[in-house]
Chimera marker file (.cmm) of the C-alpha trace (Angstrom):
<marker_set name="trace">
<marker id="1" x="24.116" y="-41.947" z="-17.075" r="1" g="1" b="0" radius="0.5"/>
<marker id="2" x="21.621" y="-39.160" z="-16.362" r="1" g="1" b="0" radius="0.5"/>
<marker id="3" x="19.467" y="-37.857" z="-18.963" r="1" g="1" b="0" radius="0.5"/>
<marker id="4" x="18.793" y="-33.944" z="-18.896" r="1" g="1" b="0" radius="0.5"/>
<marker id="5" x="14.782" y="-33.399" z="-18.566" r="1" g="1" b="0" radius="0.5"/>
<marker id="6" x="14.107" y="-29.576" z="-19.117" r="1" g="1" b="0" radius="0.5"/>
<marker id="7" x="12.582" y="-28.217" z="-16.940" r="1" g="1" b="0" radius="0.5"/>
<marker id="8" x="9.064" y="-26.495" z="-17.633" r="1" g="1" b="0" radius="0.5"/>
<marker id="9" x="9.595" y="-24.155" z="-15.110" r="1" g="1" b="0" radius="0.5"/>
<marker id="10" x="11.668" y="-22.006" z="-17.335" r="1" g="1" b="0" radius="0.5"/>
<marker id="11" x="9.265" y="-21.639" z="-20.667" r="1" g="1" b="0" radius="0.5"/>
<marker id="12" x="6.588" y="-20.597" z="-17.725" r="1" g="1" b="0" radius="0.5"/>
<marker id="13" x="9.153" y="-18.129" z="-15.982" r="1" g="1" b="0" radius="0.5"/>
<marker id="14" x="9.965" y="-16.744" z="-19.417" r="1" g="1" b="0" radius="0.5"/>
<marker id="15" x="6.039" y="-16.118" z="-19.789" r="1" g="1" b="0" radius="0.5"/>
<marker id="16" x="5.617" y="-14.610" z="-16.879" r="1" g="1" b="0" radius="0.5"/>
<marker id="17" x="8.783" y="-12.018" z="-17.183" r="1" g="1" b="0" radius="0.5"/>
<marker id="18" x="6.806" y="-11.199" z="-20.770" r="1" g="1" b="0" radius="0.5"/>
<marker id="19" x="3.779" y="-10.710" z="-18.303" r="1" g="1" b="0" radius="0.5"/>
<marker id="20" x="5.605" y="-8.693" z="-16.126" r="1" g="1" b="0" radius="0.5"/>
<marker id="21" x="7.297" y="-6.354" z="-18.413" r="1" g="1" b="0" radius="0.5"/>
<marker id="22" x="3.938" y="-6.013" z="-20.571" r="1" g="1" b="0" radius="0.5"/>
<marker id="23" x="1.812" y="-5.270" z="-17.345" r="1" g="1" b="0" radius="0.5"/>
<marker id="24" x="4.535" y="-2.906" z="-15.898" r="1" g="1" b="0" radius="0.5"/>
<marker id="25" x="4.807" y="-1.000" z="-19.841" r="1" g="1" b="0" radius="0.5"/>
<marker id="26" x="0.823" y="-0.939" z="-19.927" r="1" g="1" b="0" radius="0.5"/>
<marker id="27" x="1.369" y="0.929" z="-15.994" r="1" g="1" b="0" radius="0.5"/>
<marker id="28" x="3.709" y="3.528" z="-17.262" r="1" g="1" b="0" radius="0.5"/>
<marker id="29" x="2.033" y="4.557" z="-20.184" r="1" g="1" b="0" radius="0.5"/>
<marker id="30" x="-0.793" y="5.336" z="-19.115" r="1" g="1" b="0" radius="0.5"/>
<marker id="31" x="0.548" y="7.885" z="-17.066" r="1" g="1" b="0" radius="0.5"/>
<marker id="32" x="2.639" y="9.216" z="-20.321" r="1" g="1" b="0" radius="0.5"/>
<marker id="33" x="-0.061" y="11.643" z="-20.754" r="1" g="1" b="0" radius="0.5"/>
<marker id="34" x="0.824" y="13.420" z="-17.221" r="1" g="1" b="0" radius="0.5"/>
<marker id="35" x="4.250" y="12.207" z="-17.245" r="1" g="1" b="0" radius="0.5"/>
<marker id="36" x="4.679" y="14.702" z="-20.467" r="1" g="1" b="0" radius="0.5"/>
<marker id="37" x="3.596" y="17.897" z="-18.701" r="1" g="1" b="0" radius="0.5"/>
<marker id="38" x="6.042" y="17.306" z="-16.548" r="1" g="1" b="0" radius="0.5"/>
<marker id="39" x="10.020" y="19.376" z="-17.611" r="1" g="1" b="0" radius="0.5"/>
<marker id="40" x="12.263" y="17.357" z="-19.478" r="1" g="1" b="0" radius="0.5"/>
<marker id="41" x="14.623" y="16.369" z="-16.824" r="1" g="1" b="0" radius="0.5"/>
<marker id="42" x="12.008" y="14.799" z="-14.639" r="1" g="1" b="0" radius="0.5"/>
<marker id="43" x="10.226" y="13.345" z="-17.148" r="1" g="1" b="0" radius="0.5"/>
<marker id="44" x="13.470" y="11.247" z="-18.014" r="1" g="1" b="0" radius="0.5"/>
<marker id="45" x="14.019" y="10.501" z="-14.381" r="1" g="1" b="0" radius="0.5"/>
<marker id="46" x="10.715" y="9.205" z="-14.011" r="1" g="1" b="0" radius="0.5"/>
<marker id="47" x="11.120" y="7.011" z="-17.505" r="1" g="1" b="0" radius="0.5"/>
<marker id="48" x="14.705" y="5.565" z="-15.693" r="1" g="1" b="0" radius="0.5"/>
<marker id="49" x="13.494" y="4.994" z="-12.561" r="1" g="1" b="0" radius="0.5"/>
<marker id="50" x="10.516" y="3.233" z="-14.298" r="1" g="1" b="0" radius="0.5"/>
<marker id="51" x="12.778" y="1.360" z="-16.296" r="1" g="1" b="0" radius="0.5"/>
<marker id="52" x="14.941" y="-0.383" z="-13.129" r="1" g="1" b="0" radius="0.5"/>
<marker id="53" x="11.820" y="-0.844" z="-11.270" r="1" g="1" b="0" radius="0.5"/>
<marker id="54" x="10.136" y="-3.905" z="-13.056" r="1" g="1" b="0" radius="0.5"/>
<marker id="55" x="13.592" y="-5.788" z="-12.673" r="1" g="1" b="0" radius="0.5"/>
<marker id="56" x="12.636" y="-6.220" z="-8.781" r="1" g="1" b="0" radius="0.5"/>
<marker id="57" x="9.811" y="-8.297" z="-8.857" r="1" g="1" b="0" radius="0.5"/>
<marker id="58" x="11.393" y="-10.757" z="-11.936" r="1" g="1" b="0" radius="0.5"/>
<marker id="59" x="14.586" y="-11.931" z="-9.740" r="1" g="1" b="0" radius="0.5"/>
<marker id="60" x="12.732" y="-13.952" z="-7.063" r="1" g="1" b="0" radius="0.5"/>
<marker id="61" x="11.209" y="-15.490" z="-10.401" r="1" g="1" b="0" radius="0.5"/>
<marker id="62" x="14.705" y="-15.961" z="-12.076" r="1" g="1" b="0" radius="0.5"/>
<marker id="63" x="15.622" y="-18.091" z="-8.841" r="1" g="1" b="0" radius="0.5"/>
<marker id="64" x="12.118" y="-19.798" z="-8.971" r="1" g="1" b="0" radius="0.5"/>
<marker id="65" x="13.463" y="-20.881" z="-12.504" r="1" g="1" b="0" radius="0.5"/>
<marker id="66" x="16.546" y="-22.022" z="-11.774" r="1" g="1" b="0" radius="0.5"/>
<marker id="67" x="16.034" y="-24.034" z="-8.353" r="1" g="1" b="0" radius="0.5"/>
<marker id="68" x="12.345" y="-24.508" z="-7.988" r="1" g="1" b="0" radius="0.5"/>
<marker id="69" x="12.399" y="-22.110" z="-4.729" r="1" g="1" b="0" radius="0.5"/>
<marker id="70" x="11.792" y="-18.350" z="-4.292" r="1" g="1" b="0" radius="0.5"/>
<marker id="71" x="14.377" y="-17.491" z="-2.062" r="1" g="1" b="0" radius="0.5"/>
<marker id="72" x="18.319" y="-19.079" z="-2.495" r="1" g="1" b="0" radius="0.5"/>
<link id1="1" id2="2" r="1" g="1" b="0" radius="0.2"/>
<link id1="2" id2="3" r="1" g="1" b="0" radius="0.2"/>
<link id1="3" id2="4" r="1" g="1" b="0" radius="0.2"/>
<link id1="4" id2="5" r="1" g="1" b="0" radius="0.2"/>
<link id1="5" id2="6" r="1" g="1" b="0" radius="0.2"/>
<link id1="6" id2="7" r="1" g="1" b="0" radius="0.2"/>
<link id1="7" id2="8" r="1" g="1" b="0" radius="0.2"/>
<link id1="8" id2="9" r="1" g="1" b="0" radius="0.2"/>
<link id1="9" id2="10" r="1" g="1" b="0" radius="0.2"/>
<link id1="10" id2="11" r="1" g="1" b="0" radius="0.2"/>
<link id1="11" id2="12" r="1" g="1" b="0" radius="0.2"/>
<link id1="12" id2="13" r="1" g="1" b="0" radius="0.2"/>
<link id1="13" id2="14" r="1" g="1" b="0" radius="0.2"/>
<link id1="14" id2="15" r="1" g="1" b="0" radius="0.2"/>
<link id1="15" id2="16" r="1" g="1" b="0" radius="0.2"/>
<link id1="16" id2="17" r="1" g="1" b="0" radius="0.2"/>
<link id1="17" id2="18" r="1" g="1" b="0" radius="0.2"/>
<link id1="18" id2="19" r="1" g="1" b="0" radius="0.2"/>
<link id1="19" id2="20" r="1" g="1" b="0" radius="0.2"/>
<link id1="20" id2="21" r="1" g="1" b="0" radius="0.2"/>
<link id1="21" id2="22" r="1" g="1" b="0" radius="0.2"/>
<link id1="22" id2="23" r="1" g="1" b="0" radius="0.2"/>
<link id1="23" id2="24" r="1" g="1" b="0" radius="0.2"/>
<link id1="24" id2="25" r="1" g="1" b="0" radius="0.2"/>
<link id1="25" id2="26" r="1" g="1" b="0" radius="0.2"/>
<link id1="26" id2="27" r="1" g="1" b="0" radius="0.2"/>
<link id1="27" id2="28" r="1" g="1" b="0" radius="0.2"/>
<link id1="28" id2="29" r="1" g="1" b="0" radius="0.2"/>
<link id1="29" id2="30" r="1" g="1" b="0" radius="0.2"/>
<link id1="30" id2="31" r="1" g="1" b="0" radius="0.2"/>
<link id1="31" id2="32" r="1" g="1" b="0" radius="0.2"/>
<link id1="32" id2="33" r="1" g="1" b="0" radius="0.2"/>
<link id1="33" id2="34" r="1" g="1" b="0" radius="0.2"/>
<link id1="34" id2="35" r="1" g="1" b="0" radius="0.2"/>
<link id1="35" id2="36" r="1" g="1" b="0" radius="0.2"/>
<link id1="36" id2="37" r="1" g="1" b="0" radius="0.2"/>
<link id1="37" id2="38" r="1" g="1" b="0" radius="0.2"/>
<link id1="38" id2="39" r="1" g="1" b="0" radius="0.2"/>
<link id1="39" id2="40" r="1" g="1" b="0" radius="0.2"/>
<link id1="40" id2="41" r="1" g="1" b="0" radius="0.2"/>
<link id1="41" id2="42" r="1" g="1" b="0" radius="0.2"/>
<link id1="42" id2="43" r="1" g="1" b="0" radius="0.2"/>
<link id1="43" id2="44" r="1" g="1" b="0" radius="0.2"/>
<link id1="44" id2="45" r="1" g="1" b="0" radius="0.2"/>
<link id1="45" id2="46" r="1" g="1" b="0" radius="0.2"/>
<link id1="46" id2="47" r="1" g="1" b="0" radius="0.2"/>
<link id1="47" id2="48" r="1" g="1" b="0" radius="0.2"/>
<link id1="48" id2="49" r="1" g="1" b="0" radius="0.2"/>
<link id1="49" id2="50" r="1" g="1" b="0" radius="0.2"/>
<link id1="50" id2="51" r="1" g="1" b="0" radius="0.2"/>
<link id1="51" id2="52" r="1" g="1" b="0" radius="0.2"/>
<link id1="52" id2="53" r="1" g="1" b="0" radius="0.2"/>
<link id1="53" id2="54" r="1" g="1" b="0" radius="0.2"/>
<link id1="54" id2="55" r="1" g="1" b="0" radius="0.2"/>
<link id1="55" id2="56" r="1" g="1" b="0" radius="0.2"/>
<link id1="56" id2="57" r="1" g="1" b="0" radius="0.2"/>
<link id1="57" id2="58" r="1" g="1" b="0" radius="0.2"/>
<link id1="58" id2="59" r="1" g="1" b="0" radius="0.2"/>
<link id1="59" id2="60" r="1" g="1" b="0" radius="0.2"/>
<link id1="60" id2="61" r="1" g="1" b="0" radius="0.2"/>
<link id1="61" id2="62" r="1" g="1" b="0" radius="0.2"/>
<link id1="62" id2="63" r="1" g="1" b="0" radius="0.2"/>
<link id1="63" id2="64" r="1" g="1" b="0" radius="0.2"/>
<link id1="64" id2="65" r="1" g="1" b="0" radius="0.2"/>
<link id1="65" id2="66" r="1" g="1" b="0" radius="0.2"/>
<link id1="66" id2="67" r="1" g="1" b="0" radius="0.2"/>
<link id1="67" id2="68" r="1" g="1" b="0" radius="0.2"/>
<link id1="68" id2="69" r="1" g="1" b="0" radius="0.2"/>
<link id1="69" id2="70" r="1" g="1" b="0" radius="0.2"/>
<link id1="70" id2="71" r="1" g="1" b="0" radius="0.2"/>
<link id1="71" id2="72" r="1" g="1" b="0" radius="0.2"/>
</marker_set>
């Protein structure tokens, strides 16, 4: 019978995605202040495309988590 050992590579992946999103947030604002001059339009363009952008560097870490490599 085999016995399920977590793994500890998941608690530290979830970490780091907190990390990443709190680094990425901490980026963004502090260009809100020039982001805001900015019309309306762009300003939400800029706030969506900064809003897909921080999901590209937390996949390879997803995989990291779930197989111990970076790349499948």
């Amino acid at each position: 019978m085999n016995e399920y050992r977590p793994s500890w590579r998941k608690p530290a992946g979830m970490f780091a995605i907190l990390g990443i999103i709190a680094f990425w947030a901490w980026i963004v604002a502090s260009f809100a202040e020039h982001i805001a001059r900015l019309p309306g339009i762009l300003q939400a363009v800029i706030y969506i495309i900064a809003g897909i952008i921080w999901i590209f560097p937390v996949r390879p870490l997803l995989v990291w988590m779930e197989t111990g490599r970076w790349r499948t």
